[in-house]
N, C-alpha and C positions, 0 to 999 in steps of 0.2 A: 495518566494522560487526560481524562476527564474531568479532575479536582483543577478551578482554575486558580486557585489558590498555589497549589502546589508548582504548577504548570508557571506560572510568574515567577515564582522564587528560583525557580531551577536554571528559567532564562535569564533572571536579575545576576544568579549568578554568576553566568555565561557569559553574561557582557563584565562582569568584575573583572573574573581570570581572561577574557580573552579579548574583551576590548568592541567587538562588533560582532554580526552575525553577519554572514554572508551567504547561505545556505541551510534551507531546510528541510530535512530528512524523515518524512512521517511513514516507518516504518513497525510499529506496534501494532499489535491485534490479536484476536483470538480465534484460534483456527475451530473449522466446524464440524459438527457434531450430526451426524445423518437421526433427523426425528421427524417424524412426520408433525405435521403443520396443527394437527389436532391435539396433539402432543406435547407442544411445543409451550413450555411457561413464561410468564411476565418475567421471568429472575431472568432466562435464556435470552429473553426478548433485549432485555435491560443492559447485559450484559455485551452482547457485542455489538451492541449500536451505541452505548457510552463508550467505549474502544476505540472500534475499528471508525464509527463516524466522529462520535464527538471529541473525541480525543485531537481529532485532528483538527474539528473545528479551534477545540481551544488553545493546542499547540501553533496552530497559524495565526488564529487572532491574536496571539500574543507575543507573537515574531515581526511580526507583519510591520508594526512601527519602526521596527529597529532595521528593514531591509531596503536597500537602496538600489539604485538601478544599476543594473548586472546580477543581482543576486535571483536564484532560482529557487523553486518549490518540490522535490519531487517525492508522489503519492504512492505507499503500494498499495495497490489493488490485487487482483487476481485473476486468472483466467475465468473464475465464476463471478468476476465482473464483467463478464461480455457474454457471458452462454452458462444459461442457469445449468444448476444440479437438481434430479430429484431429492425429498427430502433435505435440503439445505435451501431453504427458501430465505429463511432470518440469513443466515450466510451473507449468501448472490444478495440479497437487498442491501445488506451495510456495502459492498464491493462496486453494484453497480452505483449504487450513491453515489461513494467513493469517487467515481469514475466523473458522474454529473457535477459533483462539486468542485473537483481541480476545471475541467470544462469549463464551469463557468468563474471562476477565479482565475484564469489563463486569459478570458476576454476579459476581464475588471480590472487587472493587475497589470494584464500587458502595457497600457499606455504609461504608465512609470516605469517602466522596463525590466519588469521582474517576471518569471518564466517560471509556468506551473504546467510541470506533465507528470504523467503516471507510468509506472510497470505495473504488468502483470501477468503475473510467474506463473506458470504451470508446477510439475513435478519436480518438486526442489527436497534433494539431498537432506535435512533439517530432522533432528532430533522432533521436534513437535510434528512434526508431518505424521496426520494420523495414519495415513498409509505405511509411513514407516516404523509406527507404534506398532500397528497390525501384524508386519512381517508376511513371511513367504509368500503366498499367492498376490497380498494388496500389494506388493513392493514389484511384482513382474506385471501385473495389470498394469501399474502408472510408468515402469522403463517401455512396457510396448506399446503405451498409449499413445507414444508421438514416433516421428518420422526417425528419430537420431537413434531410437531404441536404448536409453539409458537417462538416468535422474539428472536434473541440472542441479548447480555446485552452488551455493551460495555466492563464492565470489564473480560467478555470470553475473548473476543480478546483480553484485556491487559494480566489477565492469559497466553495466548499462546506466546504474547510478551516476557513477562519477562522469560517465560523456554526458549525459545530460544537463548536470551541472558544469561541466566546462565549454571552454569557448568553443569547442566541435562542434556544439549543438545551440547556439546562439542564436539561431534562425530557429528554433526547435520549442513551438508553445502549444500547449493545448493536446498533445498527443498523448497515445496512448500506445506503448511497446510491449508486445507480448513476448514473453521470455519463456518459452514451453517447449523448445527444441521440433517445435509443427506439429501442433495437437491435432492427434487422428478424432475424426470421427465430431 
């Protein structure tokens, strides 16, 4: 996501087999790692901010010619893009980024008519979910962390994806959907 080299070719390709792009989908990243701030290495540093931010810088810089008006942006973030975590500070900063950067690519992009908003998931069901690496206790901490009392599905979040890129949400720029089933606390 980061190599813009690679990032070109992937989309050069994209326009071969499919002709246009009409939606872009910046879902990659690297899920976080609780280390205190003292702790915390240049490699860790390195690592999810070429990701989780720049990956998408160059994934959109490199879409962005090829999208015409109607076509939309949409970012994940995360719930630790709107209310930090301790010891996930590297985390919450690529996230809230995240969050500033569709922001203000929603007001720069909107006047050609292309539509940049964000999710951002809470306790999502996912194999990589480090709480659901953990098991027992971390996996009933994050089902009673919210209101509904149980994980959200990956396909919620595709759900929220696809309205946002459709004509439902047409009137729908600059936001930001939290998908966490009402995070307690």
């Amino acid at each position: 996501m980061s190599n813009t080299a690679q990032v070109e070719s992937f989309v050069s390709a994209t326009l071969s087999t499919l002709g246009s792009i009409d939606h872009v989908f910046n879902c990659a990243g690297v899920n976080p790692t609780s280390i205190p701030l003292e702790s915390t290495t240049d490699t860790y540093w390195d690592k999810l901010v070429n990701t989780n931010l720049k990956g998408v810088f160059v994934v959109t810089r490199t879409c962005l010619p090829h999208l015409a008006a109607g076509s939309s942006i949409v970012n994940v973030s995360s719930i630790s893009g709107i209310r930090g975590s301790a010891m996930q500070s590297v985390y919450c900063t690529t996230k809230f980024g995240l969050i500033g950067m569709s922001k203000s690519l929603a007001l720069e992009l909107g006047p050609r008519g292309i539509r940049v908003n964000t999710v951002a998931p809470g306790y999502i069901d996912t194999p990589t979910n480090a709480g659901i690496v953990k098991g027992g206790e971390a996996v009933e901490r994050m089902r009673m962390g919210n209101a509904l009392e149980r994980l959200g599905t990956p396909d919620e979040v595709a759900d929220v994806v696809a309205f946002l890129m459709g004509e439902g949400a047409r009137y729908v720029n600059g936001s930001v959907v939290e998908i966490d089933g009402g995070l307690r606390g």
